[in-house]
C-alpha atoms as an extended CHARMM CRD file, in Angstrom:
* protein
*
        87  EXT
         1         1  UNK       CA              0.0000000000        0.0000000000        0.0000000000  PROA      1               0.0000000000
         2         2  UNK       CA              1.5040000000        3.3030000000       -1.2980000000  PROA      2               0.0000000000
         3         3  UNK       CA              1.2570000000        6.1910000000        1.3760000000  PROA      3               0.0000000000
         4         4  UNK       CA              1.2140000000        3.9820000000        4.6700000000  PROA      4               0.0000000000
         5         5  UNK       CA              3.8840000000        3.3220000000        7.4790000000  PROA      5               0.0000000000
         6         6  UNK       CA              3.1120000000        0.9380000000       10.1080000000  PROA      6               0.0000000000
         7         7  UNK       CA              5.5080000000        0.4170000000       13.2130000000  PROA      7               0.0000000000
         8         8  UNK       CA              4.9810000000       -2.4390000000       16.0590000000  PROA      8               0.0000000000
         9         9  UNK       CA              6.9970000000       -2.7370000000       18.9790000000  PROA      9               0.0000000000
        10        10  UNK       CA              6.5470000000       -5.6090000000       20.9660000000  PROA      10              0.0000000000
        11        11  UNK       CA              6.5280000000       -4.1980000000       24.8470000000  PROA      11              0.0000000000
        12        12  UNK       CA              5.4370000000       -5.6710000000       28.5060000000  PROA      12              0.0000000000
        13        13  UNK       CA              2.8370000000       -2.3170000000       28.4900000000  PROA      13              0.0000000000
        14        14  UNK       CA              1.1810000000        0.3790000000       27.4130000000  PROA      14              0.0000000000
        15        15  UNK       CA             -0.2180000000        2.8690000000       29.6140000000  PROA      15              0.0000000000
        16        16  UNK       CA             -2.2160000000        6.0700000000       28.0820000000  PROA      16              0.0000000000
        17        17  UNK       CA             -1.1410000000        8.9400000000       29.7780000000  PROA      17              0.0000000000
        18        18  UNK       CA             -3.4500000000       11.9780000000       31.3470000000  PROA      18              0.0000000000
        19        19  UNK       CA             -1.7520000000       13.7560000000       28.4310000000  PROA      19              0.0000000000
        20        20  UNK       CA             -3.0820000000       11.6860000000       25.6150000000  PROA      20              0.0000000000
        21        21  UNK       CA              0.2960000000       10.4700000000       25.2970000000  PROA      21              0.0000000000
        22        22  UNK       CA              1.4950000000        6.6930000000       25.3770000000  PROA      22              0.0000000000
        23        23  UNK       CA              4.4720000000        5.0690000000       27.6150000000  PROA      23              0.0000000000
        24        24  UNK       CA              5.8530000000        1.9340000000       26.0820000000  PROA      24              0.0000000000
        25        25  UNK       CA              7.0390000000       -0.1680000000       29.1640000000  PROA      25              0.0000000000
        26        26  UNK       CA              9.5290000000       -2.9600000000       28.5640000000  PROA      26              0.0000000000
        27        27  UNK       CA             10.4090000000       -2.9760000000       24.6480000000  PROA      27              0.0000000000
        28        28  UNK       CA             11.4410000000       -6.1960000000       23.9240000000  PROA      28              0.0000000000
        29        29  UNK       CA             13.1520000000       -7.1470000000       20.5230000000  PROA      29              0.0000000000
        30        30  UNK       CA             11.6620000000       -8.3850000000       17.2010000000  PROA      30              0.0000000000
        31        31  UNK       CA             12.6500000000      -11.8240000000       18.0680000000  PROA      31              0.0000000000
        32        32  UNK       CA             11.9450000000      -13.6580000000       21.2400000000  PROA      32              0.0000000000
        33        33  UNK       CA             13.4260000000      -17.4030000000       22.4280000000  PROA      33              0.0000000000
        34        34  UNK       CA             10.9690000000      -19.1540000000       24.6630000000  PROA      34              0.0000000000
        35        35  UNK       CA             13.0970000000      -22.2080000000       27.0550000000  PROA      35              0.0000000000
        36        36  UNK       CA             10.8980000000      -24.9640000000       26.1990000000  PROA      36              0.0000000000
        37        37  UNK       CA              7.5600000000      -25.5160000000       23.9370000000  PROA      37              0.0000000000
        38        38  UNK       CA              4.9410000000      -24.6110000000       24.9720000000  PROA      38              0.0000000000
        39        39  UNK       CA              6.5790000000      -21.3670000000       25.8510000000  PROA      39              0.0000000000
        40        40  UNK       CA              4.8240000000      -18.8150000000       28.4170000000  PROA      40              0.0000000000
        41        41  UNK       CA              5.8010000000      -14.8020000000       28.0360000000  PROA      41              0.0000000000
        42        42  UNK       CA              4.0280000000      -13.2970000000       31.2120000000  PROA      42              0.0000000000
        43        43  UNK       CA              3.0050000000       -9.7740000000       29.5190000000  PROA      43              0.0000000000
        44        44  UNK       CA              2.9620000000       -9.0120000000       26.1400000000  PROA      44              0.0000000000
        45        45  UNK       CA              1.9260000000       -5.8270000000       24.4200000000  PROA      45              0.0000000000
        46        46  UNK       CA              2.0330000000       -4.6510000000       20.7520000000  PROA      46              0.0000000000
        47        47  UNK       CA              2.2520000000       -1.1180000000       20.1180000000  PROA      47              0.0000000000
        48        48  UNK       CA              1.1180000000       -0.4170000000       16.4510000000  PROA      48              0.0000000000
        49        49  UNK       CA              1.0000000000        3.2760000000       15.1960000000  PROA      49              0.0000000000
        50        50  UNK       CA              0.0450000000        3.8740000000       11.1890000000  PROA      50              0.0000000000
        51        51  UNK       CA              1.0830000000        7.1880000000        9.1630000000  PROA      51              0.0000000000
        52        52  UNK       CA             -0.5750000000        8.1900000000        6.3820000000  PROA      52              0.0000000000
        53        53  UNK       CA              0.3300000000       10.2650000000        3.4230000000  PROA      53              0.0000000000
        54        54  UNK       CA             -2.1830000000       13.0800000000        2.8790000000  PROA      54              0.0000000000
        55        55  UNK       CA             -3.2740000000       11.1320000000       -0.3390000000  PROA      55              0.0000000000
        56        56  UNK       CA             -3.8520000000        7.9300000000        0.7910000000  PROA      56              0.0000000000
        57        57  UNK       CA             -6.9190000000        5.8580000000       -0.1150000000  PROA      57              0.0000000000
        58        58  UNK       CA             -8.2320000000        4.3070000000        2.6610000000  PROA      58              0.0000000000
        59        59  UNK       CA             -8.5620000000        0.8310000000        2.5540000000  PROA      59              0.0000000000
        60        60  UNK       CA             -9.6370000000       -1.6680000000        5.9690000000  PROA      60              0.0000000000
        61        61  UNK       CA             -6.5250000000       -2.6610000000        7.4070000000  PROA      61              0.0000000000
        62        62  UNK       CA             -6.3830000000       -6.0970000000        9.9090000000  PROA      62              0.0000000000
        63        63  UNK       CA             -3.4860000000       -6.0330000000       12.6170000000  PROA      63              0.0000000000
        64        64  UNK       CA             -2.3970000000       -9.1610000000       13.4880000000  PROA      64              0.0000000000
        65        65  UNK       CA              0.5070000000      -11.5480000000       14.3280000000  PROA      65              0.0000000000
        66        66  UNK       CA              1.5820000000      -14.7740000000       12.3170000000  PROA      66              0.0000000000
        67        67  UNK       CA              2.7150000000      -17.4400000000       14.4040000000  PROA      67              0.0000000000
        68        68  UNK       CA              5.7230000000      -19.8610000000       13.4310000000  PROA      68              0.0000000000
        69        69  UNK       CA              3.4270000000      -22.6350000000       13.8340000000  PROA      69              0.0000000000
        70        70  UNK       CA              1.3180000000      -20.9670000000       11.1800000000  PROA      70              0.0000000000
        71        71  UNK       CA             -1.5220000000      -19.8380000000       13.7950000000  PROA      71              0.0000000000
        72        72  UNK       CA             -2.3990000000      -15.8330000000       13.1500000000  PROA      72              0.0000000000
        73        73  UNK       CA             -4.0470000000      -13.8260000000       16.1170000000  PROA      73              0.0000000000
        74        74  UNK       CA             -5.7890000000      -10.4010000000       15.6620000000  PROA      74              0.0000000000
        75        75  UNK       CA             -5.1180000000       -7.6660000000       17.3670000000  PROA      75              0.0000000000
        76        76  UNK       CA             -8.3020000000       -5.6160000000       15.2950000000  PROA      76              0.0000000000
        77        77  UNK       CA             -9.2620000000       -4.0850000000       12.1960000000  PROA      77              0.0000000000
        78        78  UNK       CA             -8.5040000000       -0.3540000000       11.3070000000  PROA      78              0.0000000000
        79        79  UNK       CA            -12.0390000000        0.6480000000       10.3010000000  PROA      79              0.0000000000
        80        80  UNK       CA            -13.0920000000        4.0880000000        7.8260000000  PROA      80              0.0000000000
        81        81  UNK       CA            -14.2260000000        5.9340000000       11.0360000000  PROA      81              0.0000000000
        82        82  UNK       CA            -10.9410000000        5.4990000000       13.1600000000  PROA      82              0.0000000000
        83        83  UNK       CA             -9.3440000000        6.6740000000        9.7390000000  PROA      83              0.0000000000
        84        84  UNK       CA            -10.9630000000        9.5690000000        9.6940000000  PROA      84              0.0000000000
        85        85  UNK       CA            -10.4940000000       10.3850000000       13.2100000000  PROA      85              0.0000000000
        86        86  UNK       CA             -6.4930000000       10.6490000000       12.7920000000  PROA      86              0.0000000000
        87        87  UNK       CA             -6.5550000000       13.3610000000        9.6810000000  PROA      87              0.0000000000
């Protein structure tokens, strides 16, 4: 998709601040090593922020991660309306 940047950063939280503004607690790296599988990771957050060029064409977006074992979990759907509300 022409005109979009999307950054994730995978972090232990994510706490909205009085301010409006986020705090990423705990970035952890792209890639994580788990002991043993079944593996357990105690918190996990994902931070996802989208820019878009002023002449983008909107199009629904899904977030979601794609598992190794092939598994893919959403994390939600950018919808028109929540589009709209960040030009």
């Amino acid at each position: 998709m022409n005109g979009l940047s999307v950054i994730g950063i995978f972090c232990e939280d994510i706490r909205e601040e009085v301010s409006g503004m986020n705090t990423i607690v705990g970035a952890l790296p792209d890639n994580l090593n788990v002991d043993q599988i079944p593996g357990l990771i105690p918190k996990l957050a994902v931070y996802v922020r989208f820019a878009f060029q002023p002449d983008f064409e909107f199009q629904p977006i899904e977030v979601r991660l794609d598992l190794p074992s092939g598994d893919k979990i959403s994390l939600g759907k950018v919808e028109q309306k929540l589009f709209e509300q960040g030009l």
